[in-house]
Every structure is written in structure tokens, then in C-alpha cells.
C-alpha positions in Angstrom: 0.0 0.0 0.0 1.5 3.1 -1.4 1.0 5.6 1.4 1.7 9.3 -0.4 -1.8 11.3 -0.9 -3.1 13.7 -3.2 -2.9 16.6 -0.7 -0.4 18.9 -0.6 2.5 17.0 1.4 4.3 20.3 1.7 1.4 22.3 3.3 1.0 19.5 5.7 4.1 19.6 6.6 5.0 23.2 7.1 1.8 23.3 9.4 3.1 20.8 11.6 6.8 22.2 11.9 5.3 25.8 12.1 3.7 24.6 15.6 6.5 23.0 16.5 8.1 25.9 16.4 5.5 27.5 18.5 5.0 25.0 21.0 8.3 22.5 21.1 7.4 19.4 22.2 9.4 16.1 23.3 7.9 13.3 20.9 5.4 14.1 18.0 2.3 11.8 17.0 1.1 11.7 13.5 -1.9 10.0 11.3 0.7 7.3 8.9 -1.4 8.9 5.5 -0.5 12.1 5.9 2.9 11.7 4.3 3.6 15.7 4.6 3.8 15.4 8.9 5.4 12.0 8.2 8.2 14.0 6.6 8.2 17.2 9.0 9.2 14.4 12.1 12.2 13.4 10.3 13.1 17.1 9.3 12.6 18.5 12.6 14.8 15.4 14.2 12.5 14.7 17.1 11.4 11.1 18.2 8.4 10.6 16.1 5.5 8.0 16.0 3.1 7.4 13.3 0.0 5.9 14.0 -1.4 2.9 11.8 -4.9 3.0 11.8 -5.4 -0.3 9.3 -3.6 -4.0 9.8 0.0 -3.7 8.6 0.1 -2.7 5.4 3.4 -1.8 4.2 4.8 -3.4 1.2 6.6 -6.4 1.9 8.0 -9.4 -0.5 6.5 -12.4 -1.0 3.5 -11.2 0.5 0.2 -9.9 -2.1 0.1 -6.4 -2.2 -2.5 -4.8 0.5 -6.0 -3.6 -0.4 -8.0 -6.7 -1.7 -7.6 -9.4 1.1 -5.6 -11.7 -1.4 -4.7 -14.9 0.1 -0.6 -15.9 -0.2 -0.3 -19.1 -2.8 2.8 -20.7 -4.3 3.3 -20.6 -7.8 4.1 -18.0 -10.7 0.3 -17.4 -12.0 -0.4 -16.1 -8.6 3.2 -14.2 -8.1 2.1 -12.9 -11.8 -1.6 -11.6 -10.3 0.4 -10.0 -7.3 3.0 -8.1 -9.5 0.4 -6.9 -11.9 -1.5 -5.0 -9.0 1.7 -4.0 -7.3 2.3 -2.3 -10.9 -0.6 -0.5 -11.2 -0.6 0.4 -7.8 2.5 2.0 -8.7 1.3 4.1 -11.6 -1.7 5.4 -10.1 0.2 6.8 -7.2 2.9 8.2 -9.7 1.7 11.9 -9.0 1.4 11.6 -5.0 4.9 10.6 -4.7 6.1 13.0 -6.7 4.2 15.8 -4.7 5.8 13.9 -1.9 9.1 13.9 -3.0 9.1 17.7 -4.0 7.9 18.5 -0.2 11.2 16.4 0.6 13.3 18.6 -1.5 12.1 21.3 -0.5 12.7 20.4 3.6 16.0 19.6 2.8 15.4 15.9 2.8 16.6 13.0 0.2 13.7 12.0 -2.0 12.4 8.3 -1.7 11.4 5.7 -3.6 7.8 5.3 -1.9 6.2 7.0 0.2 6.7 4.1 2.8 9.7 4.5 2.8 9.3 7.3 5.1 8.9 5.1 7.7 12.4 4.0 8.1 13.8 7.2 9.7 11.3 7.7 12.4 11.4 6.4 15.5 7.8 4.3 15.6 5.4 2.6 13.5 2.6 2.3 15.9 0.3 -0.5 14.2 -3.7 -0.2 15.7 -4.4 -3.8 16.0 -2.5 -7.1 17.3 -0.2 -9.4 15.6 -2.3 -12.6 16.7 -5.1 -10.9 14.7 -2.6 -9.7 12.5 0.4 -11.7 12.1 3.6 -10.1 11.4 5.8 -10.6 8.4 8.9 -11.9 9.7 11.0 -8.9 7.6 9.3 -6.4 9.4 11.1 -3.5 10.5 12.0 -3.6 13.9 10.3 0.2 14.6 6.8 -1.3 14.0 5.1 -1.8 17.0 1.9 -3.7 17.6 0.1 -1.7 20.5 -3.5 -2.7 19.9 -6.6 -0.8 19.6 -7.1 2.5 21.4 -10.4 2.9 22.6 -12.0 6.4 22.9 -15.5 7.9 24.9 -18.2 9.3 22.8 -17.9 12.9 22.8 -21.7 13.1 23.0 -22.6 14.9 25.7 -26.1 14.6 25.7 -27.2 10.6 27.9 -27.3 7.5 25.7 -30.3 5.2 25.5 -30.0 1.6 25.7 -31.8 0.3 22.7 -32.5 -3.1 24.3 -34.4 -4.6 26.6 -32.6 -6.5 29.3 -35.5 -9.1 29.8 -35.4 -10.3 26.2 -33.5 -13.5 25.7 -33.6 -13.6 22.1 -29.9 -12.7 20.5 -28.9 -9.1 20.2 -27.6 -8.3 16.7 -25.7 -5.2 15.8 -25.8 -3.7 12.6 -22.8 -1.2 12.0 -21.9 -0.2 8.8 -19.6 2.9 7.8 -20.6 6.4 8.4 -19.0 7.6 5.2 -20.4 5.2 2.8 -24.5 5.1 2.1 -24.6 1.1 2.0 -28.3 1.0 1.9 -28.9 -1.7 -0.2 -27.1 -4.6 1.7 -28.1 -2.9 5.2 -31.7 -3.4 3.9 -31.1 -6.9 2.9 -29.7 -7.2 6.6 -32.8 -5.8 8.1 -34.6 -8.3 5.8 -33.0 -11.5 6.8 -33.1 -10.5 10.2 -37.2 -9.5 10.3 -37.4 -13.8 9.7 -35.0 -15.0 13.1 -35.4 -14.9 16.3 -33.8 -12.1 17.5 -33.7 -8.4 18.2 -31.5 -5.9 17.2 -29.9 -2.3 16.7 -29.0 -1.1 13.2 -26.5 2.0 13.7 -27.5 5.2 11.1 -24.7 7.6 11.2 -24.7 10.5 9.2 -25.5 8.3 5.4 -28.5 7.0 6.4 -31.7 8.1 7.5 -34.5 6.1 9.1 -36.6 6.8 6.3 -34.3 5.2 3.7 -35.4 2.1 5.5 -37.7 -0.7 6.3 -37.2 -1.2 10.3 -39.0 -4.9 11.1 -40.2 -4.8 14.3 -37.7 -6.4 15.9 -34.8 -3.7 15.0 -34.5 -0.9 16.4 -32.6 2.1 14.8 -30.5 4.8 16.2 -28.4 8.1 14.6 -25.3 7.0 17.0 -25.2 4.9 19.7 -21.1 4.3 21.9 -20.1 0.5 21.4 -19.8 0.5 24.7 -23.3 0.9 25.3 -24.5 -2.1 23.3 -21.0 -4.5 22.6 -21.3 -6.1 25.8 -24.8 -7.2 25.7 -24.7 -8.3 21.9 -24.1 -11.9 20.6 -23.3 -11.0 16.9 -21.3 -7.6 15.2 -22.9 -7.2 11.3 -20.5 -4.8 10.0 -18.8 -3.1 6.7 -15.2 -4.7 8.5 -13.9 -0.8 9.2 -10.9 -1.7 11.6 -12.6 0.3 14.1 -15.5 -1.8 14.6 -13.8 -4.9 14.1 -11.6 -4.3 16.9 -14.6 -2.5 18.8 -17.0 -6.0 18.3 -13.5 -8.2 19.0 -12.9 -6.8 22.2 -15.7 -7.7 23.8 -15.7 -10.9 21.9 -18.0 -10.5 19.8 -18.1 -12.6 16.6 -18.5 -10.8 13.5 -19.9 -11.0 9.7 -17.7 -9.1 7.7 -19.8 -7.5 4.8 -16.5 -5.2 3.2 -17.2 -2.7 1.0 -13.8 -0.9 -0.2 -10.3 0.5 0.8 -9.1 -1.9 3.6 -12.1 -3.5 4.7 -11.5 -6.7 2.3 -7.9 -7.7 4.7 -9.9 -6.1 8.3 -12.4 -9.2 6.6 -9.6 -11.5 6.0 -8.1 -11.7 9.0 -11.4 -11.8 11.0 -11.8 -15.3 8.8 -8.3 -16.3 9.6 -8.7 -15.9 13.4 -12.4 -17.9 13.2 -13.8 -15.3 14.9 -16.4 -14.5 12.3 -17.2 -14.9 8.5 -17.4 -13.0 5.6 -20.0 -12.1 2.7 -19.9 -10.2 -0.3 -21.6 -7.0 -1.2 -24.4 -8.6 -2.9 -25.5 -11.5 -0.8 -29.2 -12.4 -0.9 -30.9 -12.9 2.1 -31.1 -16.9 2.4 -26.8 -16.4 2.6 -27.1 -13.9 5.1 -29.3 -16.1 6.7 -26.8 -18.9 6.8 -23.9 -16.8 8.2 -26.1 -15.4 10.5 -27.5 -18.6 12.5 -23.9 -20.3 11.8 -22.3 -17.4 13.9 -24.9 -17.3 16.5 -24.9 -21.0 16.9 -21.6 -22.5 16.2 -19.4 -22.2 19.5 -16.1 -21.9 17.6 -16.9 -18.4 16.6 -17.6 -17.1 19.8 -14.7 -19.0 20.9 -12.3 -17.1 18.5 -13.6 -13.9 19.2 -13.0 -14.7 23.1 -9.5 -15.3 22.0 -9.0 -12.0 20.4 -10.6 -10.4 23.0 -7.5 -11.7 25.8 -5.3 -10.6 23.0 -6.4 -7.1 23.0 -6.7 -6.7 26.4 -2.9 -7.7 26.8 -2.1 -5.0 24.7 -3.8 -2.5 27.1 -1.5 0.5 27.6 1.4 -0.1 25.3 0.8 2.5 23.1 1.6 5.0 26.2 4.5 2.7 27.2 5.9 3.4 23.6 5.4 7.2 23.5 6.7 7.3 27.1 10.3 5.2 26.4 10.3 7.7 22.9 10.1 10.9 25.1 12.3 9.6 27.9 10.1 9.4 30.5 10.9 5.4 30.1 14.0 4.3 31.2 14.6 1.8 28.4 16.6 2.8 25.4 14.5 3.7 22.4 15.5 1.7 19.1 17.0 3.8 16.4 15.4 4.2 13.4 15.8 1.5 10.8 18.7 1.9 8.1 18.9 5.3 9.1 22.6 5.0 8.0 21.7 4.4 4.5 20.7 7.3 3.0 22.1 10.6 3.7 19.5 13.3 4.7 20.7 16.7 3.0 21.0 19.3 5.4 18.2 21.8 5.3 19.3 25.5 4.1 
């Protein structure tokens, strides 16, 4: 996954060293897109961390490229297939590197050959999940660090409902799908399938839906927002687009989950989820009597739930080491903070 955007790297970067320079600070935290703070870290030499909000996805050989959830297999059709996409990945991110590179030149930094390359001179690679969901390559640099979800409050102010009933004993459901994409089609087949079982459940609107783009059965109820706290702990299934967020939201409570993804990394969040048996995935266009399937094979089927419980010890083991990493980076942790990877390889020019 080629990690250079569109947006002015430059900008971004000049922004983030111009508050530096207004309010110094000992370590500095930045989103792993934005390429432009990526590059201000490493021009204003200060211990930086970059936070990876997906599963690993740097490039890394012998592995398929990141993005469609490809499956690694033997053989030189399938190294063909990987190549091919790496390729085109490539050329379509032609013009962000080179915006990247320019705000590089213009810092006084070497130019690189991807934008992931980047990641080599900083301090951390903070990855957002776990490596027994998401299994490490065995090449990977030894700046990335697995430190597990970080949770966050709602910022709602106003009291949340609960949407339940505590006396009913039929299965809660959650229905969760993204808040930027307007999935109505397959959340309707969702709310379909689900009017025929024996359960109850919430169906989460966000801002891309609205109740009346929908046919609520009477045993779904549906809210504008609602926090996964709330609802995660009572629920017996997650029905979700596979955004990391959720996936990790739904795993740590052990939730299983039925991965319905829809674009950008979604397809590996869904891969993984399969890999770790802690749910099952669907396509986009499912009819109901498939969702059906899934749905009374993950409510039913102990191994699921089983998997999920699993993840869920995982992720609680990572509690806190994403503040154990930013504490040994600013000094405040008596263990010696690893050097950047190969940052003896290239020079890094000297800015004017």
C-alpha cells in the first residue's frame, strides 16, 4: 500500500513544523497517511510516532500487495496476479509521490522511492491492532510496533439510551456499517433477513443514512449514533462493513463478527477476521437466504464465539502499550529507544 496522498505534502508539513516551532514538544504523534507530517518528524529530528490506523500494510515481498484481502499461494500465476497489482498500484500513485518527494526537496530531505519508505527514519510505527489478529511478516522492520486498539469515549454529551431490553433473551444483533459510505442496499437486505430469526437488534444510522431510507422490522431498532460500549457487551453477533474500528470495537468484547466489506481496507480487516475464526465473511451482494446462513452459523456455532474470546485476551494484553511506547520515545521510560531502521543508508541533505 502506497502511502503518499493527493494533498499537498508540503502544506501538511509546514503546518506541523510551524507549531512546532511555536509549542516545542518532546515526541510528536502523526496520522501514517499524511505523508507531509510524516516528513516534518524526520526534518525536525524529534522522536516521532506514526499511528497505523489499518492491519500492517506496508509493502513487503512475497506477501500480495494490501487492499483486496488476497490470500498468499505458491506458484508463478499467482506471483504474476500480485506483480500486476503492485504495478498498477504503482502508476496510479505516480503523481502523490512526486508531490511527496518535491515537499522532501524542499525540507532539505533525500527523496524516496515510496512514500513508505518514510517510515524508516522515524522512531515508531505504531500499528492499531494485534499481531495474533494480524500476524507479522517476519521482515518487518523492527520500529513497528503492535500496541492494539485504542479505545475512545463518545464525545456526545447529551445521555445515551440503551436500545435493548434486558429481559429479552432472544440474540442481540448489531448492525454497524460505515458512516461515510451510504450502504443501503445490503443494510436493507440485513434488516430483511433479520425480520425472519429470532432475535432483536440495533442497526446504527450515522450520518449516510436516515430512518426513512429504510424498512425497520419490528424487531430492529434504529439509532443516529449509539457508543459500542453501550450495546457491545450485551450483543451476541457484530454485522459490520469490517472498518478496523469496529472490528476491533466488536473483537474486544468478543464478539463474533460478519464481515460485509465494502472498499479500501475492509476486504484484509475481513480476512483476518476469517483467519482468526472469529467471524465470517459475505460479499456486497449477498441475498438474504446467505445472510441467513452466516447469521444462524455465527450465532450457533461455539467456535466463533470461541475465537472472538481469543481475540478479545489478546487485546486486552495490549492494554496501555501505546503509552509505554510514546513514554520510552520521550524519555520518560528508562529503556533505550531503538534507532530508526537503516537510518545510516541514505544521507539526509541538510536543510538551508
Amino acid at each position: 500500500m502506497e502511502l503518499a496522498r493527493a494533498a499537498p505534502a508540503l502544506a501538511y508539513a509546514e503546518d506541523v513544523l510551524s507549531e512546532l516551532e511555536r509549542d516545542p514538544v518532546d515526541v510528536l504523534v502523526v496520522d501514517f497517511m499524511l505523508a507531509g507530517a510524516v516528513a516534518a518528524g524526520e526534518r525536525a529530528g524529534l522522536p516521532t510516532a506514526a499511528l497505523m490506523h489499518t492491519v500492517y500494510c506496508l509493502p513487503v515481498p512475497g506477501r500480495p500487495p494490501f487492499g483486496p484481502g488476497f490470500k498468499a499461494h505458491p506458484g508463478p500465476g499467482w506471483r504474476l496476479r500480485d506483480t500486476a497489482v503492485s504495478a498498477l498500484r504503482r502508476r496510479t500513485q505516480r503523481h502523490a509521490l512526486r508531490d511527496l518527494n518535491d515537499a522532501r526537496r524542499s525540507l532539505g530531505l533525500a527523496p524516496v522511492a515510496s512514500a513508505s519508505d518514510q517510515f524508516r527514519y522515524i522512531a515508531r510505527v505504531l500499528v492499531l491492532t494485534t499481531n495474533d489478529f494480524d500476524p507479522p511478516p517476519a521482515s518487518r522492520p523492527p520500529n513497528i510496533s503492535y500496541v492494539g486498539p485504542q479505545p475512545t469515549g463518545s464525545w456526545r454529551s447529551k445521555p445515551l439510551d440503551r436500545p435493548f431490553s434486558i429481559e429479552d433473551r432472544r440474540p442481540f444483533v448489531v448492525v454497524s456499517f460505515s458512516t461515510r459510505h451510504a450502504a443501503t442496499k445490503i443494510v436493507q437486505r440485513v434488516l430483511d433477513t433479520l425480520a425472519a430469526l429470532p432475535v432483536h437488534g440495533l442497526v446504527t444510522l450515522g450520518p449516510a443514512l436516515a430512518p426513512g431510507d429504510l424498512r425497520l422490522p419490528g424487531n430492529v431498532v434504529a439509532r443516529r449514533f449509539v457508543s459500542h460500549g453501550v450495546v457491545l457487551p450485551h450483543a451476541q453477533l457484530v454485522i459490520t462493513h469490517a472498518g478496523l474500528g469496529t472490528v476491533m470495537a466488536a473483537l474486544t468484547h468478543g464478539v463474533p463478527v460478519l464481515c460485509i466489506p465494502l472498499k479500501n481496507d475492509q476486504f484484509e480487516n475481513a480476512a483476518r477476521v476469517v483467519s482468526a475464526e472469529a467471524g465470517r465473511t459475505l460479499g456486497s451482494h449477498a441475498r438474504c437466504s446467505s445472510l441467513k446462513r452466516a447469521i444462524l452459523q455465527l450465532l450457533n456455532d461455539p467456535r466463533f464465539r470461541e475465537g472472538a474470546g481469543r481475540m478479545a485476551e489478546a487485546i486486552a494484553a495490549h492494554e496501555g502499550r501505546a503509552v509505554q511506547e510514546l513514554e520510552v520515545l520521550s524519555g520518560l521510560d528508562e529503556r533505550p529507544a531503538e534507532p530508526p531502521r537503516f537510518a545510516h543508508d541514505r544521507p539526509v541533505v541538510a536543510a538551508p
